[in-house]
C-alpha positions in Angstrom: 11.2 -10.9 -17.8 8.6 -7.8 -18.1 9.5 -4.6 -17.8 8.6 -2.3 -14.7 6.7 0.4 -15.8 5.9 3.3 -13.9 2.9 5.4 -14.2 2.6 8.6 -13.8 -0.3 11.1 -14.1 -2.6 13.5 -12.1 -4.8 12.1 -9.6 -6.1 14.8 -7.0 -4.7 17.9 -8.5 -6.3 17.9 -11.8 -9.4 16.5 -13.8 -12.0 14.4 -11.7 -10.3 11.7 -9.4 -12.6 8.9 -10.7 -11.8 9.5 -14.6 -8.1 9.9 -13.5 -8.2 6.5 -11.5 -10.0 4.8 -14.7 -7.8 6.6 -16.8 -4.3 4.8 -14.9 -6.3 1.6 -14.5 -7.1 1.5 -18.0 -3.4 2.2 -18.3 -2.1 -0.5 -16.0 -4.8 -2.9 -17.4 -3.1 -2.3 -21.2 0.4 -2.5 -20.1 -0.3 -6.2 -18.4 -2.0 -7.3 -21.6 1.1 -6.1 -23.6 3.0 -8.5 -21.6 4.6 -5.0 -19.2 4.7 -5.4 -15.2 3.1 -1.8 -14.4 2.7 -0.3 -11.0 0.2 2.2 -10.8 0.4 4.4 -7.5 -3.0 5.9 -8.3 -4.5 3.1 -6.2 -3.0 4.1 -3.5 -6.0 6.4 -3.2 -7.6 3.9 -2.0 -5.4 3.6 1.3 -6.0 7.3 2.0 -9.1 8.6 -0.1 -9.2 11.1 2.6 -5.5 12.7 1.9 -4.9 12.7 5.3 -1.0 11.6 4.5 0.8 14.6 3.3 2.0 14.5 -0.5 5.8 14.5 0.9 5.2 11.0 2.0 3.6 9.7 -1.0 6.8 11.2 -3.1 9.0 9.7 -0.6 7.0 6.8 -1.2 6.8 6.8 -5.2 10.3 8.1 -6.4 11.7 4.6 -5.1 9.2 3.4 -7.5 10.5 5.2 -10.4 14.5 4.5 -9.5 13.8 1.4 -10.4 11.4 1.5 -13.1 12.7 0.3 -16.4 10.3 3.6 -17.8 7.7 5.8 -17.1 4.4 5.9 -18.8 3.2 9.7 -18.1 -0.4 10.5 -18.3 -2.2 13.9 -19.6 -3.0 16.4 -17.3 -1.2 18.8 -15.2 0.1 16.7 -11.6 2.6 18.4 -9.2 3.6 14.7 -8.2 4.0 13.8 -12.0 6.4 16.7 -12.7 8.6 15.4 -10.0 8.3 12.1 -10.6 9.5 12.9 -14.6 12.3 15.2 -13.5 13.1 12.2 -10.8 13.0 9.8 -13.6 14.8 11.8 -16.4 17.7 12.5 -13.6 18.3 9.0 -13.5 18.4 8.4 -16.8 15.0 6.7 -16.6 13.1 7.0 -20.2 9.8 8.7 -20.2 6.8 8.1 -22.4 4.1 10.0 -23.2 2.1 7.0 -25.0 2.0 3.2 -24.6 2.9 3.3 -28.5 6.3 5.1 -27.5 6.9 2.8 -24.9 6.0 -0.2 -27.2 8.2 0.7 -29.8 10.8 1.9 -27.7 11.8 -1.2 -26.0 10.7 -3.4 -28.9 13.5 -1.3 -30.9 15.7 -1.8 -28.4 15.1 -5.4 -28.9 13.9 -5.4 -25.1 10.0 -6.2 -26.0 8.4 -7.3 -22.6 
């Protein structure tokens, strides 16, 4: 069974939204080719490219997400939503990552490879 990995990263509130979209795509794209089930909320841009839904509803949204995430892949850049997401993550005990590498090695130490 692959495991659900949650990424996490700056979309509106930081960098350019296109390089941050290709950035979790390339991301997501990675993780499925390691054999990983990522969701990647950043397309969800694409459902309100206008931001008309506050951010609220997209962490009410997300943090279910991450509950259930067997990790968290976090992307660079500075991301109100990615700080809360992390501490959401860390609270439950959730592992957080900082590069696929980590991840990798993490859950292939673990003897839990994907």
């Amino acid at each position: 069974m692959r495991k659900r990995i949650y990424i996490s990263g700056p979309l509106t509130s930081s960098g350019n939204v296109r390089e941050n979209l290709e950035r979790a795509m390339g991301a997501a794209r990675e993780l499925i080719e390691l054999g990983y089930a990522p969701f990647c909320p950043h397309l969800t841009y694409h459902v309100d490219p206008g931001e008309d839904i506050p951010h609220s509803t997209w962490m009410a949204i997300e943090l279910p997400w991450v509950a259930v995430a067997d990790g968290v892949l976090l992307l660079p850049g500075e991301s109100v939503g990615a700080e809360i997401e992390v501490t959401h993550a860390e609270r439950l005990g959730v592992p957080v990552f900082r590069s696929i590498a980590e991840l990798s090695e993490h859950f292939t130490l673990k003897g839990a490879a994907a």
